[in-house]
ROBA-549720 format. One record per residue (C-alpha): residue number from 1; residue in one letter; x, y, z. Coordinates in steps of 0.5 Angstrom, whole numbers, always signed. Example, Ala and Ser with C-alpha at 12.3 -4.5 7.8 and 13.67 -1.06 7.14 Angstrom:
<r n="1" res="A" u="+25" v="-9" w="+16"/>
<r n="2" res="S" u="+27" v="-2" w="+14"/>
! end
This chain:
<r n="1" res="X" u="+218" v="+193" w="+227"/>
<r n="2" res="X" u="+214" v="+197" w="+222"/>
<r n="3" res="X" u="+213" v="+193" w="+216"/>
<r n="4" res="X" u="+211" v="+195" w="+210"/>
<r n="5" res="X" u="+207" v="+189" w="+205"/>
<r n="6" res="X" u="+205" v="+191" w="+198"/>
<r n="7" res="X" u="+199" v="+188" w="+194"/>
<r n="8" res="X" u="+195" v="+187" w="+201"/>
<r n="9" res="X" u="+188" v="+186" w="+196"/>
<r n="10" res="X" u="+191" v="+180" w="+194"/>
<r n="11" res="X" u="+192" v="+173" w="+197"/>
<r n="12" res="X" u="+199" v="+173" w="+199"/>
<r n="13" res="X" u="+199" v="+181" w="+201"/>
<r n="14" res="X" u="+192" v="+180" w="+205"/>
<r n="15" res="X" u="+194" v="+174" w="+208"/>
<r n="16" res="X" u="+201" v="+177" w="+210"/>
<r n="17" res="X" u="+199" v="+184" w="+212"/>
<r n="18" res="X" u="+194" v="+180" w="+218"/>
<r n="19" res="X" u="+198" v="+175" w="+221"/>
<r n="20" res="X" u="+203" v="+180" w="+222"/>
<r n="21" res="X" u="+199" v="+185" w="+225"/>
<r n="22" res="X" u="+199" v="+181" w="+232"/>
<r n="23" res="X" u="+207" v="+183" w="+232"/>
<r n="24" res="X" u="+208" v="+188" w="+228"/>
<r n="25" res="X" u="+206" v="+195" w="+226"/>
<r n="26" res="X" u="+203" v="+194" w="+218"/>
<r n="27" res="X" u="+204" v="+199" w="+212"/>
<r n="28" res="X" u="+199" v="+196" w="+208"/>
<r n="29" res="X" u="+201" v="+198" w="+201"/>
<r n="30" res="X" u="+195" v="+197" w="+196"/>
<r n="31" res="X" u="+195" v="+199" w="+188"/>
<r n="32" res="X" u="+191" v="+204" w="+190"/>
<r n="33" res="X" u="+197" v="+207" w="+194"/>
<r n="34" res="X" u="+203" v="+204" w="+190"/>
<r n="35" res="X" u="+202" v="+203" w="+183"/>
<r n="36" res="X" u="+208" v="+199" w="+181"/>
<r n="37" res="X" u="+206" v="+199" w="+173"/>
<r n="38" res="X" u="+207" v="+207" w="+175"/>
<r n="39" res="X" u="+213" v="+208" w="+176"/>
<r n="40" res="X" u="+211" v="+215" w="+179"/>
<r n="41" res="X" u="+206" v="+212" w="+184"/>
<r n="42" res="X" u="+213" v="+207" w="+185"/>
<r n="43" res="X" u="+217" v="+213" w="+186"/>
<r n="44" res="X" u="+212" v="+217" w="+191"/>
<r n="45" res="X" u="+210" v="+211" w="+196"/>
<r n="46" res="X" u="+218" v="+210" w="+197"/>
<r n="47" res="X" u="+220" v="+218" w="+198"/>
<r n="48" res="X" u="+215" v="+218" w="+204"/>
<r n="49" res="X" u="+215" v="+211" w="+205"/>
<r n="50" res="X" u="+219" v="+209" w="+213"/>
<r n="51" res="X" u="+219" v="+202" w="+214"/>
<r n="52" res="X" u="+223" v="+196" w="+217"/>
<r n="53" res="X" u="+221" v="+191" w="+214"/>
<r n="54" res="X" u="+218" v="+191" w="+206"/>
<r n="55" res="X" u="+215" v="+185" w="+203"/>
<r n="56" res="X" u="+213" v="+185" w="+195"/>
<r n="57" res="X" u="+209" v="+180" w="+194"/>
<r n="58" res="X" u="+205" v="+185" w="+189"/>
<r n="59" res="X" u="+205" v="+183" w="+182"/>
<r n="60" res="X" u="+202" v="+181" w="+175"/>
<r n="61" res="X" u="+200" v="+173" w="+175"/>
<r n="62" res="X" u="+196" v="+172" w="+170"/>
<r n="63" res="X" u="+201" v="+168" w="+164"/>
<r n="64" res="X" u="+195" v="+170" w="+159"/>
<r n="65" res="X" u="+196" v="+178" w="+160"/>
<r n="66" res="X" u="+203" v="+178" w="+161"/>
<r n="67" res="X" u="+203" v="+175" w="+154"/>
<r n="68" res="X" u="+198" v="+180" w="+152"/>
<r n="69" res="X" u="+203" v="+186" w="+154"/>
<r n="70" res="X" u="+210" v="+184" w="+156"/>
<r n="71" res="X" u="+212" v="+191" w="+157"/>
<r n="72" res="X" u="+207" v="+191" w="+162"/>
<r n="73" res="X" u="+210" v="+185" w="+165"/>
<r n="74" res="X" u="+217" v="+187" w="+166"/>
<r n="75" res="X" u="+215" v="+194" w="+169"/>
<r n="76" res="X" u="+211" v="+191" w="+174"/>
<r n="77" res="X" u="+215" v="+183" w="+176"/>
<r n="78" res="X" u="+222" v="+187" w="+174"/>
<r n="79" res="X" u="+223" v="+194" w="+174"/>
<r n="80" res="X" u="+219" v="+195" w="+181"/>
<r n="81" res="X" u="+222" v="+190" w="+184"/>
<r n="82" res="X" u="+229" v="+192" w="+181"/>
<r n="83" res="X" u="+227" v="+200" w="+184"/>
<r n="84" res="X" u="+224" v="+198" w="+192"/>
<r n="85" res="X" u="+230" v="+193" w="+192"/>
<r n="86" res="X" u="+235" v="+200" w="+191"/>
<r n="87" res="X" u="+231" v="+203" w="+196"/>
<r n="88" res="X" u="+231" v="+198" w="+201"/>
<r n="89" res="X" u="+238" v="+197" w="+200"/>
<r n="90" res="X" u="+240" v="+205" w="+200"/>
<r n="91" res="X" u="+234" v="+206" w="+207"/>
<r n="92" res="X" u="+238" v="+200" w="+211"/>
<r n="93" res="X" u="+231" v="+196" w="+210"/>
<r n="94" res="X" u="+231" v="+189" w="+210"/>
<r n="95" res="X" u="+227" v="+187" w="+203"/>
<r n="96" res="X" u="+222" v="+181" w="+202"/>
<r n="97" res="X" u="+220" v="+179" w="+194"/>
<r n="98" res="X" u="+216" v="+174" w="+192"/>
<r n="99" res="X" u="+217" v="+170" w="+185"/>
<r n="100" res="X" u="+215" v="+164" w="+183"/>
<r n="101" res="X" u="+216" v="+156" w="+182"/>
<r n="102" res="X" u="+215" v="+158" w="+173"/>
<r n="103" res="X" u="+221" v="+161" w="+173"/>
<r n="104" res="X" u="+223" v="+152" w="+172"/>
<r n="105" res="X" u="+223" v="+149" w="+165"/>
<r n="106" res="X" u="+220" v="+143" w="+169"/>
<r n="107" res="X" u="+222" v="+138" w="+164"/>
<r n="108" res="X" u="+223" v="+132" w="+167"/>
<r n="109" res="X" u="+220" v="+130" w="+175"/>
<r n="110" res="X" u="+224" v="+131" w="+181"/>
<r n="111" res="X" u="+224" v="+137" w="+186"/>
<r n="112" res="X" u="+227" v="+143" w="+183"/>
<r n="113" res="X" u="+232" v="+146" w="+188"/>
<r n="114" res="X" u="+234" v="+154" w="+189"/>
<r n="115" res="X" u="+240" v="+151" w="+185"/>
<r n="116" res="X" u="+238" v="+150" w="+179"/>
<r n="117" res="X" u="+239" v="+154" w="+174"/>
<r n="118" res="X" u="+232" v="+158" w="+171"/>
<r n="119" res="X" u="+230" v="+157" w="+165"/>
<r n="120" res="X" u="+223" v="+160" w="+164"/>
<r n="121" res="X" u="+218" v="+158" w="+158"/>
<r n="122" res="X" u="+213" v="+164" w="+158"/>
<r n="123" res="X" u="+214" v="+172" w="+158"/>
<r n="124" res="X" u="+211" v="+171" w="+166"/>
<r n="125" res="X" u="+216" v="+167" w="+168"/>
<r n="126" res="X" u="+221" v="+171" w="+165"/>
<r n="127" res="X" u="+219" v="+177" w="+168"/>
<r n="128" res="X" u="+219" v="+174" w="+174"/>
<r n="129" res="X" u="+226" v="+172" w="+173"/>
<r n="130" res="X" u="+228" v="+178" w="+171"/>
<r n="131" res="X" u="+225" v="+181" w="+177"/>
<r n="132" res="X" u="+228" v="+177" w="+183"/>
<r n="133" res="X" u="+236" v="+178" w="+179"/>
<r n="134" res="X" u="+234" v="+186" w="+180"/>
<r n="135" res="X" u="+232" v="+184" w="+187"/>
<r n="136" res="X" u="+238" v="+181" w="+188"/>
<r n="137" res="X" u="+243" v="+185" w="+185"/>
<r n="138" res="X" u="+242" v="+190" w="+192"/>
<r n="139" res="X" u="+245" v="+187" w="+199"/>
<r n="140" res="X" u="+239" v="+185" w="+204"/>
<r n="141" res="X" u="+234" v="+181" w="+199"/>
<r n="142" res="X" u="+231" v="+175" w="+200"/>
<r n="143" res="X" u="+227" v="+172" w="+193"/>
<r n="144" res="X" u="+221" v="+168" w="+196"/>
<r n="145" res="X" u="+220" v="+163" w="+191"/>
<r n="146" res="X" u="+212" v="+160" w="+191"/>
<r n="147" res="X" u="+207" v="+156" w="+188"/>
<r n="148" res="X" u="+200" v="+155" w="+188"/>
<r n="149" res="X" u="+198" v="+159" w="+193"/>
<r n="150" res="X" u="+191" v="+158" w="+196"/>
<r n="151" res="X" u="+189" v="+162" w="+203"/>
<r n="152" res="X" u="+182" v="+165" w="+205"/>
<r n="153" res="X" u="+184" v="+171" w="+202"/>
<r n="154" res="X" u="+181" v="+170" w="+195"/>
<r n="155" res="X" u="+178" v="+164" w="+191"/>
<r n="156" res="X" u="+183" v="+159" w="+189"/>
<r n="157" res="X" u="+183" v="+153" w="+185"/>
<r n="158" res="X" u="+181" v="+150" w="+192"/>
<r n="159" res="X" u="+175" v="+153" w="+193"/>
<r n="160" res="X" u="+174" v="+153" w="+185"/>
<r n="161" res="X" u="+173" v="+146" w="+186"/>
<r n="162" res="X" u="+170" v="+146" w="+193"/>
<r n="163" res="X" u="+164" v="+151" w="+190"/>
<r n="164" res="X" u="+163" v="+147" w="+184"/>
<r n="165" res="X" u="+163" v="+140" w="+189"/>
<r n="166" res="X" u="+158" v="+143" w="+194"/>
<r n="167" res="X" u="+154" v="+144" w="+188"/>
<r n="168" res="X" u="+154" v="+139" w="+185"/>
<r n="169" res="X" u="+156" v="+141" w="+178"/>
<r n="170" res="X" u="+162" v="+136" w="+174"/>
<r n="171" res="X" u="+168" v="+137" w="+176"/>
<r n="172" res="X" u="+175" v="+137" w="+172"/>
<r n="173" res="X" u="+182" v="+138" w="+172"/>
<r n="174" res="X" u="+190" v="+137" w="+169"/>
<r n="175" res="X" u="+192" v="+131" w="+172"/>
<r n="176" res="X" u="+199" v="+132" w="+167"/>
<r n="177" res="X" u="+202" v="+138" w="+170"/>
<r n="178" res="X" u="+205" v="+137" w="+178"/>
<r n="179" res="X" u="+208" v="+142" w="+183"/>
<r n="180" res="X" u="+206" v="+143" w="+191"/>
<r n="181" res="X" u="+201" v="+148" w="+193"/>
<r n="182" res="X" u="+203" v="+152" w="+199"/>
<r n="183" res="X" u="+197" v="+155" w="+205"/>
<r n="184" res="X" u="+198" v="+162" w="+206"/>
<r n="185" res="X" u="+197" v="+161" w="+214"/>
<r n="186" res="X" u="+204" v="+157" w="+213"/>
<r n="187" res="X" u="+207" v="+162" w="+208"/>
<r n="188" res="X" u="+204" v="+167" w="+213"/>
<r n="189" res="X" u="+208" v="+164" w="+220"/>
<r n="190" res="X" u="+214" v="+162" w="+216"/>
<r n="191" res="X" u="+215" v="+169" w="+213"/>
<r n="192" res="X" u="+215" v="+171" w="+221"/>
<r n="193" res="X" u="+220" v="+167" w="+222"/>
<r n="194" res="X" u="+225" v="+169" w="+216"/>
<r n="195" res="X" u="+223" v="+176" w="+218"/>
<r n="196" res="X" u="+226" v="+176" w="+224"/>
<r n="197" res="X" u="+232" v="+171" w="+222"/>
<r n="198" res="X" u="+233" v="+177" w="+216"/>
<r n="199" res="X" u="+234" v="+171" w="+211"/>
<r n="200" res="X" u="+237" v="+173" w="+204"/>
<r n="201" res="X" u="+238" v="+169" w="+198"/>
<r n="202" res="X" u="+232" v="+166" w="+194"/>
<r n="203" res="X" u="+228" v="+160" w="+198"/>
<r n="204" res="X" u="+224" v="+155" w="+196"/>
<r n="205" res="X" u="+217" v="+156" w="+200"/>
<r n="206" res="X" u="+211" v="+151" w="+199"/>
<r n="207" res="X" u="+208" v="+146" w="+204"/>
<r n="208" res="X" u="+212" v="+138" w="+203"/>
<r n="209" res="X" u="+210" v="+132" w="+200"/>
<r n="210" res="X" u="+210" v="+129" w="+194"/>
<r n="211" res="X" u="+208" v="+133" w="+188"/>
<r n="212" res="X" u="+201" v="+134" w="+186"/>
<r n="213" res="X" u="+197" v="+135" w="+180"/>
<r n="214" res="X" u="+190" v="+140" w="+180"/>
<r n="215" res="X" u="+187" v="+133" w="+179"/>
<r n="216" res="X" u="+191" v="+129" w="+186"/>
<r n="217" res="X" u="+188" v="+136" w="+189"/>
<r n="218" res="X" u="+181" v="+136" w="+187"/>
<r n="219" res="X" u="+181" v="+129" w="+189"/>
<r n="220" res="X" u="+183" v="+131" w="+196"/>
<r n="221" res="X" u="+179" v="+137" w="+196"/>
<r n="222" res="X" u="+172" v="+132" w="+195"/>
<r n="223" res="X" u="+176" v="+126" w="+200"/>
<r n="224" res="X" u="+175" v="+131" w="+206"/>
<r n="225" res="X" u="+168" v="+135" w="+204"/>
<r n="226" res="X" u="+166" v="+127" w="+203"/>
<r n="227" res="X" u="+169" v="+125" w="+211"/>
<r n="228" res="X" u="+166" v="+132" w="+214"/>
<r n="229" res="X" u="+160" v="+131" w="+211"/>
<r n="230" res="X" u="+159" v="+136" w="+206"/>
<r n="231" res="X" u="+157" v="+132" w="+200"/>
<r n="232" res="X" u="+154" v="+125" w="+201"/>
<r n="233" res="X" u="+159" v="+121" w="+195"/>
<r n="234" res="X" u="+166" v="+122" w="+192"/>
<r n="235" res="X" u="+163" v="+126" w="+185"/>
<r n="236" res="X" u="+168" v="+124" w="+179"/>
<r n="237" res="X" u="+174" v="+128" w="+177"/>
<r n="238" res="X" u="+175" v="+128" w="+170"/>
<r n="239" res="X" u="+181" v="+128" w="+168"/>
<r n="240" res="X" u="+185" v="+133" w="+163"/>
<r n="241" res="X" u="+191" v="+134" w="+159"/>
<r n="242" res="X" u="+195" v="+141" w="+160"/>
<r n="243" res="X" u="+195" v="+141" w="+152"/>
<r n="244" res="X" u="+188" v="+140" w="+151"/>
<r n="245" res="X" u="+186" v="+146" w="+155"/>
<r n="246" res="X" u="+184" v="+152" w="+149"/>
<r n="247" res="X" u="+184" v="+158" w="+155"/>
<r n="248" res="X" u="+192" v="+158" w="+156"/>
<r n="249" res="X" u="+195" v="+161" w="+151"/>
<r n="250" res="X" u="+201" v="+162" w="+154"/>
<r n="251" res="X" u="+206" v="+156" w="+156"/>
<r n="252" res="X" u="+206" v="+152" w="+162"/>
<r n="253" res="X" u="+212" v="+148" w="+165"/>
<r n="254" res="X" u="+209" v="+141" w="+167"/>
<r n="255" res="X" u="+215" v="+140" w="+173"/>
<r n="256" res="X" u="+215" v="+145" w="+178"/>
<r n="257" res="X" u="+215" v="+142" w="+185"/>
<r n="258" res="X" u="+221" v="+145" w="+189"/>
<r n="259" res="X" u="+225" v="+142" w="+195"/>
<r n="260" res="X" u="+224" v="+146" w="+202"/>
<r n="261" res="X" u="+230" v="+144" w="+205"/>
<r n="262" res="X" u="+232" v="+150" w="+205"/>
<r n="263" res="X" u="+226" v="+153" w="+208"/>
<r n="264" res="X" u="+225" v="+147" w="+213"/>
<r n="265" res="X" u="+233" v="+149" w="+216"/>
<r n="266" res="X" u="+230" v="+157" w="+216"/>
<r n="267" res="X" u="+223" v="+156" w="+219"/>
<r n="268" res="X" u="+226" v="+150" w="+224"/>
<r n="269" res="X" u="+222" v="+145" w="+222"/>
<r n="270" res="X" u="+219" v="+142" w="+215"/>
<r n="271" res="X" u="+214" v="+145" w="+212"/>
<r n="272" res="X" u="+207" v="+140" w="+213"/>
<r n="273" res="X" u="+205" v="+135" w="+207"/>
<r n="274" res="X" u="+200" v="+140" w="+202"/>
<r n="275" res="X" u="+195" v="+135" w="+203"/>
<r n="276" res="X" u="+195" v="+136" w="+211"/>
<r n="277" res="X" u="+194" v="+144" w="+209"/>
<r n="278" res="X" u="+189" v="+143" w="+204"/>
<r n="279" res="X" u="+185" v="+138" w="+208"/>
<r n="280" res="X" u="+185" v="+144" w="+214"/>
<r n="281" res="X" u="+183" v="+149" w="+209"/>
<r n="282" res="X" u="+176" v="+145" w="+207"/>
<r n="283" res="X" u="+175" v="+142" w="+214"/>
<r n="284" res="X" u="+175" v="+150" w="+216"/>
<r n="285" res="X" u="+170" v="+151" w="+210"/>
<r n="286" res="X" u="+166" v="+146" w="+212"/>
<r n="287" res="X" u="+165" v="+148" w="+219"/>
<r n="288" res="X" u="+162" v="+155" w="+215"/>
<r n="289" res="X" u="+156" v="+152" w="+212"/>
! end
């Protein structure tokens, strides 16, 4: 098939774009060639655009700037995605979008499933939202719906904390906020599979377990860099509230972890524990020094 990945310089996009490859012809289409904060961009990639498959994992993340600029937000994680939803739908093309896990009020504990009603706390979260109901409004959409992506493609909070263990440098993070990460190498191979079964509606996609705080994440980063022999003693992890952290400006809901039942169904198989996937990530790195 010929597929068609969005956003391919970032972690999802790249990860996406390379696994995909051994099977399928791939249509990388990076910001340079498909500018989804430019409508005309947008509307130029589609017109000579033909393709199977397309995948939109492209889109703005950081809070802070959708905060900064909500007009920009809405282009970008609403209308775009509103207008490739439209091609797709009009082309007889199969439609992938990714979203997120913020798109939760995360109040309470537990895992949020695909059906629990969205009530998103920032403008991220909103346009979002906003994003995967214009994805859906089309026939033949599927909302991918992530959260705490880590991967070899860009730096995460993983290697974050990885760099800084390995250096020797104090080590901190948020032990109030949980969730459960997900290891683009699984995403990847799941993706594939979702492809070929022309999965549609929103799922829920992140590795399985328990929820995690960064904190419980770090803990298990510096835990496996110890047992291959990266670093010589389990450095301290110091422990910070979500409230005290002055460099986010936007609000950040504490529950999100979501269920993959749903995916576990698609996919033939459930997602392995995050621990497990983080542990395979930092084994691969240590084998690199």
């Amino acid at each position: 098939m010929r597929v068609a990945v969005t956003g391919t310089t970032g972690r999802v996009g790249a990860a996406l774009a390379r696994h995909l490859a051994v099977r399928h012809e791939i249509i990388p289409l990076p910001r340079n060639d498909c500018d989804l904060d430019d409508p005309a961009s947008l509307k130029t990639a589609l017109t000579t655009l033909k393709c199977d498959v397309l995948i939109n994992p492209a889109g703005i993340t950081s809070l802070e700037a959708c905060e900064d600029n909500p007009q920009m937000a809405m282009r970008v994680n609403s209308a775009a995605a509103g207008k490739m939803a439209e091609w797709a739908a009009q082309n007889g093309v199969r439609f992938f979008h990714f979203s997120t896990d913020y798109v939760f009020a995360g109040e309470t504990s537990g895992l949020r499933t695909e059906a629990e009603k969205p009530i998103p706390l920032s403008v991220y979260g909103r346009s979002k939202l906003a994003g995967e109901r214009a994805a859906l409004a089309q026939p033949g959409t599927c909302v991918i719906r992530v959260s705490w992506v880590f991967g070899p493609e860009k730096p995460s909070f993983i290697d974050q904390t990885f760099d800084a263990a390995l250096a020797g440098r104090p080590l901190a993070a948020i032990a109030d906020k949980f969730s459960l990460p997900v290891f683009t190498a699984d995403l990847a191979e799941w993706m594939e599979i979702l492809i070929s079964k022309k999965t549609e509606g929103i799922l829920h996609a992140c590795n399985s377990g328990e929820p995690v705080s960064w904190h419980g994440m770090a803990s298990v980063v510096v835990e496996e860099m110890l047992a291959c022999g990266a670093i010589q003693s389990h450095p301290q992890i110091a422990a910070l509230k979500l409230e005290n952290v002055a460099a986010f400006r936007a609000v950040r809901p504490r529950f999100t972890a979501m269920d993959t039942s749903l995916l576990a169904k698609e996919i033939g198989k459930v997602p392995r524990p995050w621990s497990d996937a983080i542990k395979s990530y930092v084994r691969d790195r240590c084998a690199l020094l």
